[in-house]
C-alpha positions as CSV (number, residue, x, y, z in Angstrom):
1,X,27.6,50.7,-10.1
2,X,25.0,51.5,-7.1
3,X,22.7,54.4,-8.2
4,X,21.6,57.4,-5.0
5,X,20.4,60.5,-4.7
6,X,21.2,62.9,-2.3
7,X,21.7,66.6,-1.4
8,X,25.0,68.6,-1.7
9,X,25.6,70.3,1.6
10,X,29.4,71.6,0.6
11,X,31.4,73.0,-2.5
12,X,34.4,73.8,-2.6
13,X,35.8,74.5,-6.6
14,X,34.6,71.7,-8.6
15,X,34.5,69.6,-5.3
16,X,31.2,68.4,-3.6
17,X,30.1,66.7,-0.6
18,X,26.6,65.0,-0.7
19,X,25.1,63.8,1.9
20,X,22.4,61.0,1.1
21,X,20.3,58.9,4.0
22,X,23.3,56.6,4.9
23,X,26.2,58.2,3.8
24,X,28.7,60.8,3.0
25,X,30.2,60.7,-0.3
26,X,32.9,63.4,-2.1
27,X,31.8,64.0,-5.1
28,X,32.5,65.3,-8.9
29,X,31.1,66.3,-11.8
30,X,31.4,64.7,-15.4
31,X,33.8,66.8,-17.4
32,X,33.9,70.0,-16.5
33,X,30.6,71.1,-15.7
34,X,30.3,73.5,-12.1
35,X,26.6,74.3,-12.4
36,X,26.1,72.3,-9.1
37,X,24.9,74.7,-6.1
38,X,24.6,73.8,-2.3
39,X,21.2,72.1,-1.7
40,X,20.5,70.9,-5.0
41,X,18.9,67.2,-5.0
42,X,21.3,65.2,-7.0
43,X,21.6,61.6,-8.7
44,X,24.7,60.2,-8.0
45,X,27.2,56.9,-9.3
46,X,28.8,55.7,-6.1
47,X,32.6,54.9,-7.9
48,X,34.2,53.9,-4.4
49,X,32.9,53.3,-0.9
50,X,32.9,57.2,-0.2
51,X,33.3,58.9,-4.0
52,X,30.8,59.7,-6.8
53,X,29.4,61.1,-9.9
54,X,27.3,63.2,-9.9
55,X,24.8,62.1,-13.1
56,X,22.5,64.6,-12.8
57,X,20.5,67.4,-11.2
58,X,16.7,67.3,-10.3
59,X,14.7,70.2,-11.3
60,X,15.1,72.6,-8.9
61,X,12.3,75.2,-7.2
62,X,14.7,78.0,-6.6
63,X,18.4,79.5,-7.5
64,X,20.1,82.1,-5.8
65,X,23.4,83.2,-7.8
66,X,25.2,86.2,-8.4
67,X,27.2,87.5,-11.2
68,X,29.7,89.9,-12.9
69,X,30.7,90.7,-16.3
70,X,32.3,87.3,-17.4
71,X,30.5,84.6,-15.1
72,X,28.0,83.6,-12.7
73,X,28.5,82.3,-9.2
74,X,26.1,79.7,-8.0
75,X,25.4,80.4,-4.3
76,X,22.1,78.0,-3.5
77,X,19.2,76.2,-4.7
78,X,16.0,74.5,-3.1
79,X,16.2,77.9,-0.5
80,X,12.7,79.5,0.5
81,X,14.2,82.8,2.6
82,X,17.5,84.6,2.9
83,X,18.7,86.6,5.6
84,X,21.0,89.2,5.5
85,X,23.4,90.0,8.3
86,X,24.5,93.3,9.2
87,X,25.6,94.8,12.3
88,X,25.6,97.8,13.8
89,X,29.4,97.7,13.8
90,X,32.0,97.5,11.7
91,X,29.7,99.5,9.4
92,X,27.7,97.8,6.9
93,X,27.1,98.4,2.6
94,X,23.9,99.6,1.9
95,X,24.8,98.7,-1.9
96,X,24.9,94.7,-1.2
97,X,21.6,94.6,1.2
98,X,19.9,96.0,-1.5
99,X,21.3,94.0,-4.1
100,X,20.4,91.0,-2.0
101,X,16.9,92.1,-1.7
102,X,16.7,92.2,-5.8
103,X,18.8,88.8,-6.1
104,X,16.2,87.4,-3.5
105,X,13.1,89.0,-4.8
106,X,14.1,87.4,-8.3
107,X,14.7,84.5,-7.3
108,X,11.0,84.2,-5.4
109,X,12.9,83.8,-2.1
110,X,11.5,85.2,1.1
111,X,14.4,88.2,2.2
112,X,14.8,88.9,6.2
113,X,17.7,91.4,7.4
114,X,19.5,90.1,11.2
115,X,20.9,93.6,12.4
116,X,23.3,91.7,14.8
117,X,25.5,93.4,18.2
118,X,22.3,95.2,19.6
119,X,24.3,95.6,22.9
120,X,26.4,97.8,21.4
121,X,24.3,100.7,21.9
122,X,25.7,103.9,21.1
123,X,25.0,102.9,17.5
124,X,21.9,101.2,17.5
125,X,19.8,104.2,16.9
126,X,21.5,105.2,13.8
127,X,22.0,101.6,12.3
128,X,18.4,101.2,12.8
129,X,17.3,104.6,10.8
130,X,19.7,103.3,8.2
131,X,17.5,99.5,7.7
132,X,14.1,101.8,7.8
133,X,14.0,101.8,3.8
134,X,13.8,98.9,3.8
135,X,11.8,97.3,6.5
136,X,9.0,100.3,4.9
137,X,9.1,98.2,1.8
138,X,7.9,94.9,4.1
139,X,11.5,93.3,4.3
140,X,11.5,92.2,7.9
141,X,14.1,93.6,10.3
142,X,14.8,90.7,13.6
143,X,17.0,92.8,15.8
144,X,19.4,90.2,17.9
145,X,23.0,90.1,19.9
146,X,24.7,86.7,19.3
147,X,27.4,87.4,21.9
148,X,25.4,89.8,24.3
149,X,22.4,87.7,24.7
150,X,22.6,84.3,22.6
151,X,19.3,82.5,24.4
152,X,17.1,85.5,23.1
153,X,18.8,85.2,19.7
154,X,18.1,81.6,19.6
155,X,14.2,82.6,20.7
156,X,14.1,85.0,18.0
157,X,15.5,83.3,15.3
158,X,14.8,79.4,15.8
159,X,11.2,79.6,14.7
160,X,11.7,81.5,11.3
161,X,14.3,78.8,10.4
162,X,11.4,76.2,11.1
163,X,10.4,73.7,8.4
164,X,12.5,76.3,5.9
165,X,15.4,75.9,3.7
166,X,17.4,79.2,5.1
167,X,21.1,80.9,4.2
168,X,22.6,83.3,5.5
169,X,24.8,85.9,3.9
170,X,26.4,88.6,4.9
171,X,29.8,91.1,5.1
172,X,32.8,90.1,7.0
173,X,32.4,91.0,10.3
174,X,28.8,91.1,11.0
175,X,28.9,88.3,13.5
176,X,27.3,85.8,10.8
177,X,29.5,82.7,12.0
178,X,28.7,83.7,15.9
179,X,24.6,83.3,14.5
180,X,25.6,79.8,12.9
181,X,27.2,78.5,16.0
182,X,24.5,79.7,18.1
183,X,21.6,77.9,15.9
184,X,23.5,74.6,15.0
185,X,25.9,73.5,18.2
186,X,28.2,71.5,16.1
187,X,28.7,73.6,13.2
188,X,32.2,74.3,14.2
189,X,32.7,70.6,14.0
190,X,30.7,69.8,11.0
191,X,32.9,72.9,9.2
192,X,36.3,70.3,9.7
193,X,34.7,67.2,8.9
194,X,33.5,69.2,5.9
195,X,36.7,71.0,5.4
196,X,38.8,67.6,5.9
197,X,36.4,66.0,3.1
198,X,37.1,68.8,0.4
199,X,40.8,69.0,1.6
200,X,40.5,73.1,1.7
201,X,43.3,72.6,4.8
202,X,42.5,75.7,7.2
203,X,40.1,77.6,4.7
204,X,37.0,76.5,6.2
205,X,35.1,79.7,5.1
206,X,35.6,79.6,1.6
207,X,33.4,77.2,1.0
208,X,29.3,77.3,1.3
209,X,28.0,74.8,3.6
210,X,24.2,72.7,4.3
211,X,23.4,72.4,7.6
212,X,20.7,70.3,8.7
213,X,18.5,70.8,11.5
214,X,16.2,68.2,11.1
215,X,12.1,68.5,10.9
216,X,12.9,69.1,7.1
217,X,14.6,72.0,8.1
218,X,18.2,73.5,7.0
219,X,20.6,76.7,7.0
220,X,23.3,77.6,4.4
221,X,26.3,79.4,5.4
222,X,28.1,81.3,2.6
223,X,31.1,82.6,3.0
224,X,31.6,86.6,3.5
225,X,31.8,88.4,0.4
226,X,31.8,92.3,-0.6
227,X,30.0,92.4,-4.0
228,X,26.8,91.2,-5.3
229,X,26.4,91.2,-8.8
230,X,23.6,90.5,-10.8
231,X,24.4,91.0,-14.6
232,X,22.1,87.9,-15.1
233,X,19.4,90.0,-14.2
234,X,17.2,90.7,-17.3
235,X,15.5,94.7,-17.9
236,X,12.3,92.7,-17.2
237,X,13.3,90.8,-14.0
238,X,15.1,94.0,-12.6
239,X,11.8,96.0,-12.3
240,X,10.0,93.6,-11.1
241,X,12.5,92.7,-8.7
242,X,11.8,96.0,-7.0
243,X,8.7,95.4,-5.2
244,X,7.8,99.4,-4.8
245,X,8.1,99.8,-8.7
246,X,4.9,97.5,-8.8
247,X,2.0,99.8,-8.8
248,X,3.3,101.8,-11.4
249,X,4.6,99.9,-14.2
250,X,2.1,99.7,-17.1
251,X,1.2,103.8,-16.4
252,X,3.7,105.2,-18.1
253,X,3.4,106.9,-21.4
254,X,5.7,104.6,-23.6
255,X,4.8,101.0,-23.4
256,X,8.8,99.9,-23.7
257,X,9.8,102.6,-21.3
258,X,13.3,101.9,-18.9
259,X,12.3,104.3,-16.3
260,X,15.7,106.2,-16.6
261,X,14.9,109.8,-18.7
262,X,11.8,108.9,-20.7
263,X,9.0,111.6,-20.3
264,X,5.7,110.7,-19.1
265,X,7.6,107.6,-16.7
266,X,5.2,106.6,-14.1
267,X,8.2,105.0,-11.9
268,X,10.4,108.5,-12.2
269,X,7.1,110.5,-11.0
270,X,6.5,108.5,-8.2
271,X,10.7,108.9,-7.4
272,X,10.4,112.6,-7.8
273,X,7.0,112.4,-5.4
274,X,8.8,110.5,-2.6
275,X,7.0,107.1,-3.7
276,X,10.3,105.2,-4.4
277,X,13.3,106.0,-2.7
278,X,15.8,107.2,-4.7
279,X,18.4,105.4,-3.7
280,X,16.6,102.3,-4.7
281,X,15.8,104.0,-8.4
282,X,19.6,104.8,-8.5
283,X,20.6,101.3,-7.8
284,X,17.6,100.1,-10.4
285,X,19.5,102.2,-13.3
286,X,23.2,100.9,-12.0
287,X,21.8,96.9,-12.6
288,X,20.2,97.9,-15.7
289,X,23.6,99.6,-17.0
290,X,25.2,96.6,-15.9
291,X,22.6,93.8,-17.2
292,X,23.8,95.5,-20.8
293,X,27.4,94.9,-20.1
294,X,27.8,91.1,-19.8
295,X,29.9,89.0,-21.6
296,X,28.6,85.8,-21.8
C-alpha cells in the first residue's frame, strides 16, 4: 500500500480529512485512538483511491486543547497565534477570553483579540474599556467591522495572518464566520466539499476546519463554543501562564507557595497593590481548584 504524508485540515468525530500535495483523502485512525487535531502533519496508508490510515503523527511544535473534568478536546496543532473574536454585540464572556489567553500562553502561541461590529457605535466605547485589561498586559486589540467595512478588515487583518499558522475562536455570534469569509473567498465552498467528505449533512460548523492561503500560510476555524476548560493545566503551567504573575514569583516567603492565602505571597501583594488585576488572580485560583479536580 502507497505510503504519504499530509496535513489534516478537517475533523469531524473520529473522521479526518487530509489534504496531501495531490490529493484529498478521508481518513481514520487505527483502533480507536482520537488524539488527531487539525493541522497536525500526518503519515498516512492510502487503503482506496480517496481513503486512509492514518499510521502516525509527526512531532508536533504546538497543541492547543481544552478540557473538563473527564476529557480533553483537541482543538489544533502546528498553530503560532490565536485570535479571539468578540464583538461589541451580543455581549461577550470575559471568563473564556481570559481562559484563552492562559490556554494560548501555555501553549507558546502568540494571542490577538478581533473586537468585531465597530460600526455599531453606541457600544464601542464601553466594549473597548472592557478589552483594556488585557491589551495593558500586551495582548493586541485589532479593532475591525466585517459587515460595515470588509476592505479595511481585510487591510487590517491580512498581514498578521501572513506566513502564520492562525485560528480563530470565538462565542456564537461574534461575527467569526463573516471574518472567515472575508479572508478566504471560498470558505463557504470549501466548508461543503469539507462537510460532503465527513458526511456531517447540514452541520457544517461542528467541525474545525484548515484553510490554506498559500505562502505557507493557513487559518483554522473552530466552531463557536461557550466554555474553555483547562483542567490539563498543571499548578506550575497555570502561573506561568499568567504573564503579569512573572516578576513576582520566586519573592514570596514560602518556596511552594499557591498564591491563594499564604502570608508573605509576593503575587497576593502585588493583587492587593493594583499590580495584577484581580479578576485575573480570581480566575488563577478557579483553574487551580479545577486543575485538582480532574479525573483522568
Amino acid at each position: 500500500m502507497t505510503q504519504l504524508t499530509g496535513t489534516i485540515i478537517a475533523a469531524h468525530g473520529r473522521h479526518y480529512l487530509a489534504q496531501t500535495e495531490t490529493l484529498r483523502l478521508q481518513c481514520v485512525t487505527r483502533g480507536k485512538k482520537t488524539n488527531v487535531a487539525v493541522g497536525d502533519r500526518v503519515n498516512l496508508k492510502l487503503t482506496s483511491a480517496d481513503q486512509a490510515v492514518i499510521e502516525s503523527i509527526a512531532e508536533r511544535k504546538t497543541l492547543l486543547y481544552r478540557s473538563d473534568q473527564y476529557k480533553s478536546k483537541l482543538l489544533a496543532a502546528n498553530l503560532t497565534q490565536l485570535f479571539i473574536v468578540v464583538a461589541t454585540e451580543p455581549g461577550f464572556a470575559d471568563d473564556l477570553i481570559s481562559r484563552a489567553l492562559v490556554a494560548a500562553d501555555a501553549a507558546g502561541i502568540s494571542a490577538h483579540i478581533i473586537l468585531n461590529k465597530t460600526d455599531v457605535t453606541d457600544a464601542l466605547a464601553r466594549t473597548r474599556e472592557r478589552l483594556l485589561p488585557y491589551s495593558s498586559l500586551g495582548y493586541p486589540v485589532h479593532e475591525v467591522s466585517a459587515r460595515a467595512f470588509p476592505e479595511q478588515a481585510c487591510a487590517t487583518l491580512a498581514p498578521l495572518l501572513a506566513g502564520q499558522s492562525s485560528i480563530l475562536i470565538g462565542q456564537s455570534g461574534m461575527g467569526k464566520s463573516s471574518l472567515i469569509n472575508l479572508l478566504v473567498p471560498d470558505a463557504e465552498i470549501a466548508t461543503r466539499e469539507i462537510s460532503a467528505a465527513l458526511d456531517t449533512g447540514k452541520h457544517t460548523t461542528t467541525f474545525t476546519r484548515l484553510y490554506a492561503m498559500g505562502n505557507d500560510s493557513s487559518i483554522i476555524d473552530s466552531p463557536g463554543f461557550q466554555e474553555f476548560g483547562l483542567y490539563h493545566l498543571s499548578e506550575g503551567m497555570l502561573e506561568r501562564a499568567f504573564r503579569e504573575f512573572s516578576p513576582f514569583l520566586g519573592n514570596c516567603k514560602y518556596y511552594n507557595c499557591h498564591h491563594l492565602i499564604e502570608p508573605g505571597c509576593a503575587v497576593l501583594a502585588a493583587t492587593e497593590g493594583g499590580q495584577i488585576a484581580r479578576m485575573r488572580h480570581a480566575l488563577y485560583a478557579q483553574l487551580l481548584h479545577e486543575s485538582s479536580q480532574k479525573l483522568y
